[in-house]
C-alpha positions in Angstrom: 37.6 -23.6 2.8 38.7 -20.0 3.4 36.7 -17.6 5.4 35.6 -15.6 2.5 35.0 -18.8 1.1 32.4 -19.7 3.7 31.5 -15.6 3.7 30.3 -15.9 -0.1 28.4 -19.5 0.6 26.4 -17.8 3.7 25.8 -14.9 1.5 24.2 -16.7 -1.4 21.9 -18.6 1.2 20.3 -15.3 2.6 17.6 -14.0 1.2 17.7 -10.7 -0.5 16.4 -7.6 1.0 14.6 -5.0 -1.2 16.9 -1.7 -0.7 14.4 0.7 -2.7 14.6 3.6 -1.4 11.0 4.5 -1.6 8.2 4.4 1.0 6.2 1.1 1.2 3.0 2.1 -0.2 -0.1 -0.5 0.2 -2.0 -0.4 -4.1 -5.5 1.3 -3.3 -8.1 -1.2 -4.0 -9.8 -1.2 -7.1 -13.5 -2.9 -7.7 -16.8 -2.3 -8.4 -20.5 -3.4 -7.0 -23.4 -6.1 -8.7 -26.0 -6.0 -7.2 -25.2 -6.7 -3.5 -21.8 -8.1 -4.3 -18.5 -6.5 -3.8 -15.9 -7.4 -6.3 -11.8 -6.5 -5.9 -10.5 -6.7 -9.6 -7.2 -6.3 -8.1 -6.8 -8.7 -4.9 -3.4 -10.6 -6.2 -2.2 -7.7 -7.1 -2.3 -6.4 -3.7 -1.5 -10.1 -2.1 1.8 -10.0 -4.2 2.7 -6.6 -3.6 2.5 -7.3 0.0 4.1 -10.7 -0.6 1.6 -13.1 1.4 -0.4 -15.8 1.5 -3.6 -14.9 -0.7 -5.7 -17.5 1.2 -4.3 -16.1 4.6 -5.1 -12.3 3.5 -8.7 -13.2 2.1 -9.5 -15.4 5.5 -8.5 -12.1 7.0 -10.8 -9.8 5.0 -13.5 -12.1 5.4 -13.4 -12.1 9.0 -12.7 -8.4 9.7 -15.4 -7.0 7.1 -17.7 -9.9 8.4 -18.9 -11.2 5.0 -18.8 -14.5 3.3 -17.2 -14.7 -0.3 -14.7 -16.2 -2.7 -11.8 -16.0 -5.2 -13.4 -16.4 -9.0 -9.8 -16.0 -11.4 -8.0 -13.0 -9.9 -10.6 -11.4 -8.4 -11.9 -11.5 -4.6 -15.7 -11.6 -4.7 -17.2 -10.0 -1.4 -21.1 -11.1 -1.1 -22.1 -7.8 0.6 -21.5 -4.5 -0.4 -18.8 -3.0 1.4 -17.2 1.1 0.6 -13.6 0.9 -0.6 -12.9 2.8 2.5 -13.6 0.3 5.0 -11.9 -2.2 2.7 -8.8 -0.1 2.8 -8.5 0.3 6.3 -8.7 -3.4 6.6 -5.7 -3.6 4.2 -4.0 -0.9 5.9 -4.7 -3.4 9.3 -3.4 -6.7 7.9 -0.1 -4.8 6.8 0.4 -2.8 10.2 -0.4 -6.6 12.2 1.1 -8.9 9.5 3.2 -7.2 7.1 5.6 -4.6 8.6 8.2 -5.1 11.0 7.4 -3.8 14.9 11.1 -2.9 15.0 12.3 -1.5 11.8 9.1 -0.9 10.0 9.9 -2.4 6.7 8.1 -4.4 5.0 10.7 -7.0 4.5 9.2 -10.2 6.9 7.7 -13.3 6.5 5.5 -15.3 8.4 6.9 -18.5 9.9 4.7 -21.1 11.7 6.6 -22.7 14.7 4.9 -25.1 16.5 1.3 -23.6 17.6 2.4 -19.6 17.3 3.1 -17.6 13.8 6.0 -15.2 14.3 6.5 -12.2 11.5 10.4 -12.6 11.2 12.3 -9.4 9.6 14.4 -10.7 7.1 15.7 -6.2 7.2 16.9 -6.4 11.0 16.3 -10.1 12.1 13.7 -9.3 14.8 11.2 -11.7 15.9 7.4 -11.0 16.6 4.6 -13.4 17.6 1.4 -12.2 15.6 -2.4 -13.0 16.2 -2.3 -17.1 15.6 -5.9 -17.6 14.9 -7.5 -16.3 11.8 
């Protein structure tokens, strides 16, 4: 094989990078209360706009807005009431610690388990960044 050969094989393997030019912008939550309950009509849409886990981001929420609840279809169902304020600062948290890049600041990463530790790896500028194991 020729070394453009090998170029175009490597090339095909890595994963592509969204170039958009535009900022990363984190969708506002959207939900309303019943009775005591909080529900987010559109959890998977943020979860797939931020491209993670959904039961990693919900553990997350549950834990940092101190509340019990549950997915019920698309929907995250929150069983205290809770001010889309607070629950968009919490969003605005997991990106910041789980999302974006510490280098770079895109929001092109993954998270990759390796052994005990989770590392956020840039797939924008390669870098490499333990994050907060436990959840």
């Amino acid at each position: 094989m020729t070394y453009e050969q090998l170029l175009d094989e490597a090339y095909k393997k890595v994963k592509k990078v969204d170039v958009a030019s535009g900022r990363f912008e984190i969708p506002k939550v959207e939900g309303h209360f019943e009775g005591k309950k909080t529900i987010l009509t559109n959890f998977f849409q943020i979860v797939s706009h931020i491209r993670r886990n959904p039961e990693h981001f919900q553990k997350f929420m549950l834990r940092e807005l101190a509340a019990s609840g549950h997915k019920d279809g698309d929907r995250l169902v929150l069983n205290i009431k809770v001010p889309s304020a607070k629950i968009n600062q919490k969003i605005e948290q997991y990106v910041k610690e789980f999302v974006l890049c510490k280098e770079c600041g895109k929001p092109d990463t993954e998270l990759k388990k390796q052994d005990r530790l989770t590392f956020i790896h840039c797939l924008a500028c390669g870098a490499k960044h333990s994050v907060r194991g436990k959840i």
